[in-house]
C-alpha positions as CSV (number, residue, x, y, z in Angstrom):
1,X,-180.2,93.5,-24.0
2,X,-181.0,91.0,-21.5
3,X,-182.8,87.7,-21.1
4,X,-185.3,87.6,-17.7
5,X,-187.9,86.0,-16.5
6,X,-190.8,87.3,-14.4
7,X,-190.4,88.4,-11.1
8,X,-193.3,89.8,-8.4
9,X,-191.4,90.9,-5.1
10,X,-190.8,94.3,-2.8
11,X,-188.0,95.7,-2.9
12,X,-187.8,95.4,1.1
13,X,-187.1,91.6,0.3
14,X,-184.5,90.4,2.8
15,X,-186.1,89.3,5.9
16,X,-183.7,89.1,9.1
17,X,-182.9,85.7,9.7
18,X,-182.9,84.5,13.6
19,X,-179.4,85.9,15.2
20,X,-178.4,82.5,16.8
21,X,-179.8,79.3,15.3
22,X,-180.3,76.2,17.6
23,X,-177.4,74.8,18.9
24,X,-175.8,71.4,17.2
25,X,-173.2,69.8,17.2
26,X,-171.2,70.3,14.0
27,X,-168.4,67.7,13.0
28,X,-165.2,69.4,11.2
29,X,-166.2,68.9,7.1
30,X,-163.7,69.6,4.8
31,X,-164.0,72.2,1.9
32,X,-166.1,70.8,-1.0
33,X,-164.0,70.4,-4.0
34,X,-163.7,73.4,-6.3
35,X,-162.1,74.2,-9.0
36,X,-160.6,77.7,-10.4
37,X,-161.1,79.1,-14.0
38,X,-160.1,82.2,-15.5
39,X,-162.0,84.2,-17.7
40,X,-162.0,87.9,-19.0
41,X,-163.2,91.4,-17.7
42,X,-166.9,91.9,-18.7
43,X,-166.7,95.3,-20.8
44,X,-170.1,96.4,-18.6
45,X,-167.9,96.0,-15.5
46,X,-167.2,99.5,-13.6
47,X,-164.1,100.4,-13.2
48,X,-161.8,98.5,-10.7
49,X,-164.8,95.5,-10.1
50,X,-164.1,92.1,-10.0
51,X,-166.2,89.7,-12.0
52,X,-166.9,86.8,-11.8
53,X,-165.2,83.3,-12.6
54,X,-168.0,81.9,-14.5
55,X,-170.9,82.5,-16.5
56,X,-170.8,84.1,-20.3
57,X,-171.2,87.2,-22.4
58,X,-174.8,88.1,-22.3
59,X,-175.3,87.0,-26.1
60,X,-173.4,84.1,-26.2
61,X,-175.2,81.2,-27.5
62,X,-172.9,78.8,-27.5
63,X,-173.2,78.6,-23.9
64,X,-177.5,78.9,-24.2
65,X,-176.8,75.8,-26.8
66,X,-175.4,73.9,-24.6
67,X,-177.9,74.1,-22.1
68,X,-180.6,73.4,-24.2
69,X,-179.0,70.2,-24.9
70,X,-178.6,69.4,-21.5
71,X,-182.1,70.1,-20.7
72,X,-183.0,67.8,-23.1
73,X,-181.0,65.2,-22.4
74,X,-182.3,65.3,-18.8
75,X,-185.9,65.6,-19.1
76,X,-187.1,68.7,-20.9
77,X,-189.8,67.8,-23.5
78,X,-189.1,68.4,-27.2
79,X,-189.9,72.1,-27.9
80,X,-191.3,74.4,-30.4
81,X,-189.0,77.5,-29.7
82,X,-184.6,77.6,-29.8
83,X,-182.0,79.7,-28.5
84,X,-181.5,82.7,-31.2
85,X,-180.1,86.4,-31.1
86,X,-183.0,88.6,-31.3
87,X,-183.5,92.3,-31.7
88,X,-184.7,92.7,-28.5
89,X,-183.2,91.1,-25.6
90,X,-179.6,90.0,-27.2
91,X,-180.8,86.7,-26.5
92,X,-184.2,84.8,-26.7
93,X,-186.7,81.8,-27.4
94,X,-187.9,82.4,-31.3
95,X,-190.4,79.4,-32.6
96,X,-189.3,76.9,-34.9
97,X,-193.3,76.1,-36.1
98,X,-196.5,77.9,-36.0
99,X,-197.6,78.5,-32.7
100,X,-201.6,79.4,-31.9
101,X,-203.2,81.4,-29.6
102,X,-203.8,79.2,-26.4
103,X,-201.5,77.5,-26.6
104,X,-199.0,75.8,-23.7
105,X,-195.7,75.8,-24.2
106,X,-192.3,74.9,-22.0
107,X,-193.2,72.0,-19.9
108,X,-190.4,72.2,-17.6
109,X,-190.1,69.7,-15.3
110,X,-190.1,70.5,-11.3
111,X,-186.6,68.2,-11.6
112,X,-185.1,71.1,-13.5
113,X,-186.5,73.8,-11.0
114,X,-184.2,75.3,-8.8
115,X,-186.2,76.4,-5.6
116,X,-184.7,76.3,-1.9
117,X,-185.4,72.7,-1.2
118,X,-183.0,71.6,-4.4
119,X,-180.4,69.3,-3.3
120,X,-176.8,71.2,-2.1
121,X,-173.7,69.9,-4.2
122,X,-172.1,70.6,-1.4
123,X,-174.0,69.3,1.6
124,X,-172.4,70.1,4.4
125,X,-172.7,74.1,3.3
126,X,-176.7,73.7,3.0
127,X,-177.1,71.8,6.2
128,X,-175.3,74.8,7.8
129,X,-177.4,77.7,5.9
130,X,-180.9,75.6,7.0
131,X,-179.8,75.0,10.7
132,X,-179.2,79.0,10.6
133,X,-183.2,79.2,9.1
134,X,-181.7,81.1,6.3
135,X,-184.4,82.9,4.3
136,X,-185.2,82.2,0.5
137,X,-183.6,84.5,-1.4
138,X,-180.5,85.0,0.4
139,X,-180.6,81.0,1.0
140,X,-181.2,80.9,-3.0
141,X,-178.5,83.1,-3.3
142,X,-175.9,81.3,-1.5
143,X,-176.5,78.0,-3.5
144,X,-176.1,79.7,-6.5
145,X,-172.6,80.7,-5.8
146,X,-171.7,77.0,-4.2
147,X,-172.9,75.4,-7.5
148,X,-171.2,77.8,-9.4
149,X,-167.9,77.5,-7.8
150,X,-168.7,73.7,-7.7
151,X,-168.0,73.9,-11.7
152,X,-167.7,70.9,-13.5
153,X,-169.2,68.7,-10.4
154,X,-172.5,70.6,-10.1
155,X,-175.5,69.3,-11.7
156,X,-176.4,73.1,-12.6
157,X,-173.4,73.3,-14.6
158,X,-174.8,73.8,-18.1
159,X,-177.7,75.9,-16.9
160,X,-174.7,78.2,-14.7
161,X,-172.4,78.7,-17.5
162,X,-175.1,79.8,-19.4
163,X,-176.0,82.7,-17.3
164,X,-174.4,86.4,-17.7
165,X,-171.6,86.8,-16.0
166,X,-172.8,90.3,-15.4
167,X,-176.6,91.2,-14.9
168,X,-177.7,94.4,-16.5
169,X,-179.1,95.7,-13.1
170,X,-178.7,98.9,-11.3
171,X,-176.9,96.8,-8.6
172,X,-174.1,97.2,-11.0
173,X,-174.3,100.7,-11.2
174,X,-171.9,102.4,-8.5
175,X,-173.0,105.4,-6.7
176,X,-171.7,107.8,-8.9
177,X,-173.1,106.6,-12.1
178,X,-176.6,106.9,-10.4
179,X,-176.3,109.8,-9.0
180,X,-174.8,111.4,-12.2
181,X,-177.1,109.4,-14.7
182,X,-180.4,109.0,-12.6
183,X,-180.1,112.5,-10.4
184,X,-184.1,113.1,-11.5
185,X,-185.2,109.9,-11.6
186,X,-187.0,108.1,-8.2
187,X,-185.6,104.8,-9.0
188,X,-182.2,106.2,-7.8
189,X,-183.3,106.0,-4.7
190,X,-184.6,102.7,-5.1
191,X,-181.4,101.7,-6.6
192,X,-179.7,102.7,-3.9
193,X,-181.8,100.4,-1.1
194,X,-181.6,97.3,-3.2
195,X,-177.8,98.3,-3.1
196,X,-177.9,98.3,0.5
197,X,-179.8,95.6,1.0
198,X,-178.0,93.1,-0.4
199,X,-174.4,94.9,1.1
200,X,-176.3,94.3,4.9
201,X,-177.4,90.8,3.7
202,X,-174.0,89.8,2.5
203,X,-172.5,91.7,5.9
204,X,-175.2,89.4,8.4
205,X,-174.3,86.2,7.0
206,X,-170.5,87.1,6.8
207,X,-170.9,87.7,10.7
208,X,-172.9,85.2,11.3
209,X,-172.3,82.4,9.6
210,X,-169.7,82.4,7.0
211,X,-166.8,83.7,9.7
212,X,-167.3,80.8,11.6
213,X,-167.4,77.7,8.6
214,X,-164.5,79.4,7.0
215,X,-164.0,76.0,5.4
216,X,-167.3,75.9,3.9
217,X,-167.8,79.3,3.0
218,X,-164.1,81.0,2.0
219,X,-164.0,84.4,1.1
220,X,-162.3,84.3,-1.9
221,X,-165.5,82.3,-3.3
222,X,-168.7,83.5,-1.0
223,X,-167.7,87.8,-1.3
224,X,-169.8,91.2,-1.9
225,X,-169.1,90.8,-5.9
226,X,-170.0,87.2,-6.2
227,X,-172.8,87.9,-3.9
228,X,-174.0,90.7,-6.2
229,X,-173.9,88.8,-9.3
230,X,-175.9,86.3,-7.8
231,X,-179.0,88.8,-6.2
232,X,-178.9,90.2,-9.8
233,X,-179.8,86.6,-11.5
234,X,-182.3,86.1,-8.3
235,X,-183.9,89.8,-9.5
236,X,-184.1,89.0,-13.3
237,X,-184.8,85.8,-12.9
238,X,-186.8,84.4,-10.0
239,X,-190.7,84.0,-11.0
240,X,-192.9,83.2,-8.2
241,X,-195.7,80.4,-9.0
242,X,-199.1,81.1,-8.0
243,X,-199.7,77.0,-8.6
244,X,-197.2,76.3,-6.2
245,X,-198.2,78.5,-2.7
246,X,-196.1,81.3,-4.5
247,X,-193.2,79.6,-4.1
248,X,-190.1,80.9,-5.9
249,X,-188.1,79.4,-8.4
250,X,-185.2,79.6,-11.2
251,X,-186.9,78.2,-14.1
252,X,-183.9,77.0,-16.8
253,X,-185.1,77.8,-20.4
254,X,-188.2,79.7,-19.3
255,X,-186.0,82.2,-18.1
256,X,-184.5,82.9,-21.9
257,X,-188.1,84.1,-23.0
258,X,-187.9,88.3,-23.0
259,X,-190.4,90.6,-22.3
260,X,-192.8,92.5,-24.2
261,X,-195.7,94.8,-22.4
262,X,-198.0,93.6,-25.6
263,X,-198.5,90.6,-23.9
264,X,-199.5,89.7,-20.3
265,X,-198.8,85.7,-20.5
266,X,-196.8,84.4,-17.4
267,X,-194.9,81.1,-16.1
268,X,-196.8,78.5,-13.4
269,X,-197.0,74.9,-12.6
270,X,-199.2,73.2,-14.9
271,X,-200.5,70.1,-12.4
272,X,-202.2,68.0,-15.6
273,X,-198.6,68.2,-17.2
274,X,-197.0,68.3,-13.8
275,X,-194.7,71.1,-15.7
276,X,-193.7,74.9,-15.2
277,X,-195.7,76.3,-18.5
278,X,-197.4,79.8,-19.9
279,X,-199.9,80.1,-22.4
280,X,-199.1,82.1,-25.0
281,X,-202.1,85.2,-25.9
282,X,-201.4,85.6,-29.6
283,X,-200.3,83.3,-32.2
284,X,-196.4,83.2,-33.4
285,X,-194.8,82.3,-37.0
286,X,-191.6,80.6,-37.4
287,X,-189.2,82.8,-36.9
288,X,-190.9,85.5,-34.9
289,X,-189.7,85.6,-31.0
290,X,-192.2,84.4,-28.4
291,X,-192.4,86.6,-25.1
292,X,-194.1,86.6,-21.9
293,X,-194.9,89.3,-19.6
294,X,-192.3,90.5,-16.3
295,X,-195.5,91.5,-14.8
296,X,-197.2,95.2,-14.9
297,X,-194.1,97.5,-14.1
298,X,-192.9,100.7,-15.0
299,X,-189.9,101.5,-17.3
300,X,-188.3,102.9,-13.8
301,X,-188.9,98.9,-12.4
302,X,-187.5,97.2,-15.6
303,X,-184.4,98.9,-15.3
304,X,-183.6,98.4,-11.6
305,X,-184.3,94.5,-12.3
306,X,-183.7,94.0,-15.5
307,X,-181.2,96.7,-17.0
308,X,-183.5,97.4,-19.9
309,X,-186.1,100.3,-20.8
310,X,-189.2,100.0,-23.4
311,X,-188.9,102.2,-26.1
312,X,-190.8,105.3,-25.2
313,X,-195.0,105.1,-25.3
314,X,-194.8,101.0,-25.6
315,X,-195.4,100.5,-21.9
316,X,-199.1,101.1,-20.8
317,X,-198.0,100.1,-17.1
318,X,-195.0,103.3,-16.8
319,X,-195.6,105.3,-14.1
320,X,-193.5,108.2,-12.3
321,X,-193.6,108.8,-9.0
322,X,-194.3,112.5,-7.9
323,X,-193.5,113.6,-4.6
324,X,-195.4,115.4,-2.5
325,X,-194.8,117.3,1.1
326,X,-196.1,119.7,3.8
327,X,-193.7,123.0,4.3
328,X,-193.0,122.8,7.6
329,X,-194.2,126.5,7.5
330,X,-197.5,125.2,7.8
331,X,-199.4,126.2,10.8
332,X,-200.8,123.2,11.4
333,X,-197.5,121.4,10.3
334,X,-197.6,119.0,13.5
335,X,-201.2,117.8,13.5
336,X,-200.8,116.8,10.1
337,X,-198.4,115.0,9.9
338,X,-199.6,113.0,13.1
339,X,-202.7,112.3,11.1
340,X,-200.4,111.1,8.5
341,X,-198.2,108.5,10.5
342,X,-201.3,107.1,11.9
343,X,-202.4,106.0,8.6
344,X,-198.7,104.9,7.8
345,X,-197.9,107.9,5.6
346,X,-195.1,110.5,5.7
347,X,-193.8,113.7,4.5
348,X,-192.7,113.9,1.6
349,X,-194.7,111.1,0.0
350,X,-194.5,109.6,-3.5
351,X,-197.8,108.8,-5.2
352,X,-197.6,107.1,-8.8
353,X,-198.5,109.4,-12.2
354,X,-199.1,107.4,-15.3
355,X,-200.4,108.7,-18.8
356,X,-203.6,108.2,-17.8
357,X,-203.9,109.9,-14.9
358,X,-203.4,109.7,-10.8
359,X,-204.8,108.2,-8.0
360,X,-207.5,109.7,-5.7
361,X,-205.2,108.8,-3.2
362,X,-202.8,111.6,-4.1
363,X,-205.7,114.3,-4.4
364,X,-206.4,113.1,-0.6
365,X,-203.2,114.1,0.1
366,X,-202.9,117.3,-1.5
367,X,-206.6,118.1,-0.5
368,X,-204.7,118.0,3.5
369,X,-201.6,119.4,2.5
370,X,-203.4,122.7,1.5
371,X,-206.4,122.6,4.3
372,X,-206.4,125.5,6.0
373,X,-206.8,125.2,10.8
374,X,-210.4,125.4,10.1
375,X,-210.4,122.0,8.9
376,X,-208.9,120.9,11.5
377,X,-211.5,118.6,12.3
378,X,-211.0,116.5,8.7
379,X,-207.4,116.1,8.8
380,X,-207.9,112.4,9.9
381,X,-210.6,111.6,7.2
382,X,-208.1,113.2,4.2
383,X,-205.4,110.8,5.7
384,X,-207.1,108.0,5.8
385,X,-208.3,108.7,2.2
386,X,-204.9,108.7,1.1
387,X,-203.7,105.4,2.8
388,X,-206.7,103.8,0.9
389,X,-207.8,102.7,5.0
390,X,-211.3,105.3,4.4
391,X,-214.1,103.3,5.3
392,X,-216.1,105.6,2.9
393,X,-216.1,104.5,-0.8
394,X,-216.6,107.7,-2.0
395,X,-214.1,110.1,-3.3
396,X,-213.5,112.8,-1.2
397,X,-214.6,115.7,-2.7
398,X,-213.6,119.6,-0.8
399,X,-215.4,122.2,-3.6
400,X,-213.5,125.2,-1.8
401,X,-210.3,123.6,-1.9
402,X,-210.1,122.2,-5.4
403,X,-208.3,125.3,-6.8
404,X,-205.5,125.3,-4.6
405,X,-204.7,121.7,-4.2
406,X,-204.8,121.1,-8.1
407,X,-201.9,124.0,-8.4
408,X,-200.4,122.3,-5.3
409,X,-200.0,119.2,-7.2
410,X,-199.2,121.5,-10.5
411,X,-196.4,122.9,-9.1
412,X,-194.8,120.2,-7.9
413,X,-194.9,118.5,-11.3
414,X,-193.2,121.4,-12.5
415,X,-190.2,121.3,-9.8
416,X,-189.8,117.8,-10.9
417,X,-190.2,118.8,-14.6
418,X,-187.4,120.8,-14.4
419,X,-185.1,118.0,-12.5
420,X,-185.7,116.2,-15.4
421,X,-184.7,118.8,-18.1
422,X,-181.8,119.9,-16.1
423,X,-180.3,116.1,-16.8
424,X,-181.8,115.5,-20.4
425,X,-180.8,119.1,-22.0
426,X,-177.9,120.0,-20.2
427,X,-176.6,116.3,-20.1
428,X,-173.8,115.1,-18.3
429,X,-170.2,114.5,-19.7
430,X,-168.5,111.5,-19.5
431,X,-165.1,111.7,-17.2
432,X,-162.5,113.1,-19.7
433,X,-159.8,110.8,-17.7
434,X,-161.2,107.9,-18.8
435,X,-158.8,106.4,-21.5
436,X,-160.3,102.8,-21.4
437,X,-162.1,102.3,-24.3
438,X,-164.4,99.7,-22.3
439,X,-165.4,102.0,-19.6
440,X,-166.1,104.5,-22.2
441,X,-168.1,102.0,-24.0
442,X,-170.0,101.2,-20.1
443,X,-170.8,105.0,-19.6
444,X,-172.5,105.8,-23.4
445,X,-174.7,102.8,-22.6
446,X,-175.4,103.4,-19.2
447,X,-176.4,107.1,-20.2
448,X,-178.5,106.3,-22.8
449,X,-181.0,103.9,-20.9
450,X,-181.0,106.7,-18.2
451,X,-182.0,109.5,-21.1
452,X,-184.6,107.1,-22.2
453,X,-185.4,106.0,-18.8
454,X,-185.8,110.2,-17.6
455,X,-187.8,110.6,-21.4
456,X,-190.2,108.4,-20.5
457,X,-191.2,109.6,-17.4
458,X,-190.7,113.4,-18.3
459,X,-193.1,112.6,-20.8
460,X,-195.8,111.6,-18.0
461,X,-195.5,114.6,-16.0
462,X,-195.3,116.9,-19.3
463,X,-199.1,115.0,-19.5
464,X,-200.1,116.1,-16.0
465,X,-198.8,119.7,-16.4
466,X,-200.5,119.9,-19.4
467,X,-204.3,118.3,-17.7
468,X,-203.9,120.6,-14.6
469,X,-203.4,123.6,-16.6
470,X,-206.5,123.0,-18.6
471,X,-208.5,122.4,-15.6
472,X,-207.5,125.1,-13.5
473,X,-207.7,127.3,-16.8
474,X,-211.2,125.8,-17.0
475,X,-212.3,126.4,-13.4
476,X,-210.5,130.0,-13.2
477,X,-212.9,131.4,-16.5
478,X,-215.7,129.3,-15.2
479,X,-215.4,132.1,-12.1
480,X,-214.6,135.0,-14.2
481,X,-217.9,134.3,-16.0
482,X,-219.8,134.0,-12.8
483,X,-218.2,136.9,-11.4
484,X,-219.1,138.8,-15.1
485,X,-222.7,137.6,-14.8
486,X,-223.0,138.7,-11.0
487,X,-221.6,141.9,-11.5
488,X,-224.3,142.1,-14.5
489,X,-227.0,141.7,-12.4
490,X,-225.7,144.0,-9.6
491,X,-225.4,146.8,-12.3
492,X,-229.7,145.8,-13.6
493,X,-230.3,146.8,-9.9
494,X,-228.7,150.0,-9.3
C-alpha cells in the first residue's frame, strides 16, 4: 500500500520558531522560475481537495525507474535490489541475487541525502527561512515544496516525481471520515493533533514569513494542501540517524524498502563506507522482497504515518491505549488529582495494553483511583509510581486493594470493548449521495483499514477482559474457600 521509510519522532513535533528573526536587510529578489504542470485527481483524494501538481500514482514504477537511474548515474553504488510491485507495499526493493544474513546493503551517499543543510534551488527562499531560525521539519517541509515546484530545474527532480502525489496518512483523512471510521479508536485523537499541528505550522509561517516575501513564497505554490502533502512524505519518510547526532534525513531509494515487524533492521550512516546503509537480519532469495523495520509501533502508529495496518496478530509491538479516570464523585477527587499533576499526570489518562500484558504503571494508577481517604497519606507514592518518577524499584503492591482496582481496570476495558463493537458490528454506511465512483472507491478503503485497525486492538482488550476475569474469579474462590474453612472451624468449636 505504501512505500516508507523509518521514522522515530512525537507527535508534538513542531517547535515554535522565534516570533521576529534578527533584523537584515533584504534586497527585492525576484520569483525563482517555476514551471506549471497539470496532472489528474488522485482517486484517494477526499472530496473537493486539491492535489498536487507533481508526484505519481503510489505504484507507478515508471516514475521509481527513473529514479533509480538517476541515482545511479549520480553516485549510488551498483545494487543488489530493484524497483518491483510487491504484495505488500504496492511498491518495493525485491533482490536481484542471494542476499546473506549480515549483510550491508544501500550505500547511499550523504550527496543524495536530503537534510536541512542541502543546498536551496532557489536561494533567496532558504536564506529567508534560515534568517527566520526555521525549525527542521517545517524548514524540511518548505524545501520540499520549492524543489517541487522548481520542476525540471531542481536537482531532486527524479527523486520528487517519484514520490506519491498523495501519502496514505491520516492527515488525509477529513474530520468526518475519522470520526465516522475511527470513533473507538485513540489514534483519532491523535489524528486529529497532527492535523492541527501542521494547519498552526502552515498558519505561523503564512503570518510570519510567507505574507511578507509574497514573491518568494506565493500562495498558489506554498498552501495548506501542498503543505500537507509535504508533512505526509516528512512522516512516512524521514528516518533519524543515530550515526549522525540523530540528524534527520530523506533517504532516496532507502525510502522504497517496506516494512515488515519480522524484522528489526534500520537505516544509518555507515562511516567505513561513508554511506546511509542497514544490515539486513535474515537472508533473502532472488525475487523475495527485502524490508526493514519502521521502528517498534503499534498498528494504531502505522496508520497515522504510514496509511497501512499489519494483518491482524503479525505485529508483536500493537498496543491499545486504555483510558483511565477518577469520577469526580470521589471524595477525595481534589487531592488526587493534585498528586497527579505534580508527577505530570492527568485525569483521564491513557496507559498502553498489548497482548502481553500492562504496565505497572497503570496498576499504580488504578491502585489511587480506587484508594479510599484513609490512604490519604500514599496518594503521592501511587502517583509517582505511575509517572515511573518512584524512587523505589519495587512494584507497588496494596493487598486490600487488589480486588477493586483489578475490576476498576476491568470495567473500563469493557466500556471501551463495547466502543469498539458498536463500530465493527453495527458498521457505518457509506453516504448514499455519493455518486462518484472514486470517492466510493476512497470510503470502502478507508473503512476497511479502520475495521482492521479497530480488530486488532479489540482483540487486545478482549485479552485483558479475559486475564482480569480469571484473576479476579481466582482471587474471589480463593476467599470463598477461606471463608468455607473458617466457618468450618468456627462450627469444631461450638
Amino acid at each position: 500500500m505504501v512505500e516508507v521509510s523509518r521514522a522515530a519522532f512525537s507527535s508534538s513535533f513542531l517547535p515554535r520558531f522565534p516570533p521576529n528573526p534578527p533584523r537584515h536587510h533584504l534586497a527585492a529578489a525576484s520569483l525563482c522560475p517555476r514551471t506549471t504542470t497539470r496532472c489528474s485527481l488522485s482517486a484517494a483524494a477526499p472530496s473537493g481537495s486539491r492535489t498536487v501538481p507533481w508526484g505519481c500514482e503510489i505504484e507507478s514504477l515508471e516514475s521509481a525507474e527513473g529514479l533509480q537511474k538517476w541515482l545511479s548515474d549520480s553516485g549510488l553504488p551498483p545494487q543488489k535490489m530493484s524497483i518491483q510491485r510487491v504484495d505488500i507495499g504496492e511498491r518495493g526493493l525485491v533482490a536481484l541475487k542471494n542476499i546473506r544474513k549480515g549483510e550491508k546493503l544501500l550505500f547511499v551517499p550523504p550527496s543524495l541525502v536530503i537534510t536541512a543543510e542541502s543546498e536551496w534551488g532557489c536561494k533567496e527562499a532558504g536564506d529567508v527561512l534560515q534568517r527566520y531560525s526555521v525549525p527542521d521539519w517545517p524548514l524540511l517541509a518548505t524545501y520540499l515544496i520549492s524543489e517541487a515546484s522548481l520542476m525540471n530545474t531542481s536537482r531532486w527532480n527524479r527523486y520528487i516525481s517519484a514520490l506519491p502525489r498523495q501519502p496514505f496518512s491520516l492527515l488525509y483523512w477529513t474530520r468526518l471520515e475519522l470520526d465516522a471510521y475511527l470513533v473507538a479508536s485513540h489514534i483519532r485523537e491523535r489524528a486529529i493533533e497532527r492535523i492541527t499541528d501542521v494547519t498552526d505550522t502552515y498558519n505561523d509561517l503564512r503570518a510570519r514569513i510567507f505574507s511578507k516575501h509574497p514573491n518568494l513564497f506565493p500562495e498558489e505554490v506554498y498552501n495548506m494542501e501542498t503543505f500537507r502533502w509535504s508533512f505526509g512524505i516528512l512522516f512516512s519518510r524521514l528516518v533519524r540517524l543515530p550515526s549522525m547526532d540523530g540528524r534527520v534525513a530523506l533517504v532516496p531509494w532507502a525510502d522504497m524498502l517496506n516494512h515488515s515487524s519480522e524484522v528489526e533492521t534500520f537505516l544509518d550512516y555507515d562511516k567505513s563506507s561513508q554511506g546511509i546503509v542497514f544490515t539486513t537480519d535474515k537472508a533473502y532469495q532472488p525475487g523475495e522482497q527485502v524490508f526493514i523495520s519502521y521502528g517498534k509501533k503499534s498498528n494504531g502508529e502505522l496508520l497515522l504515518s504510514y496509511g497501512f495496518v499489519p494483518k491482524e496478530g503479525t505485529n508483536p509491538n500493537d498496543s491499545v491505549d486504555l483510558l483511565l479516570s477518577i469520577k469526580k464523585s470521589d471524595k477525595c477527587y481534589q487531592e488526587k488529582l493534585l498528586a497527579l499533576q505534580k508527577h505530570g499526570l492527568s485525569s483521564p489518562q491513557r496507559f498502553p495494553l498489548q497482548i502481553t500484558g500492562w504496565p505497572v504503571e497503570m496498576m499504580a494508577y488504578a491502585y489511587l483511583v480506587v484508594s479510599p481517604p484513609d490512604m490519604i497519606s500514599k496518594f503521592d507514592q501511587m502517583a509517582a509510581a505511575a509517572s515511573n518518577r518512584s524512587t523505589s524499584k519495587t512494584e507497588l503492591k496494596y493487598p486490600e486493594l487488589e480486588e477493586p482496582t483489578l475490576q476498576f481496570i476491568l470495567d473500563s476495558c469493557e466500556s471501551s470493548i463495547s466502543k469498539y463493537s458498536k463500530f465493527l458490528e453495527g458498521g457505518t454506511p457509506l453516504d448514499p449521495l455519493m455518486t462518484n465512483a472514486k470517492q466510493a472507491n476512497r470510503k470502502l478503503l478507508l473503512k476497511q483499514l479502520a475495521v482492521n485497525l479497530c480488530t486488532s486492538e479489540r482483540r487486545i482488550l478482549y485479552r485483558t477482559q479475559y486475564i482480569l476475569r480469571r484473576r479476579l474469579k481466582d482471587m474471589r474462590s480463593g476467599e470463598l474457600r477461606a471463608l468455607t474453612i473458617l466457618n468450618g472451624f468456627r462450627k469444631l468449636f461450638k
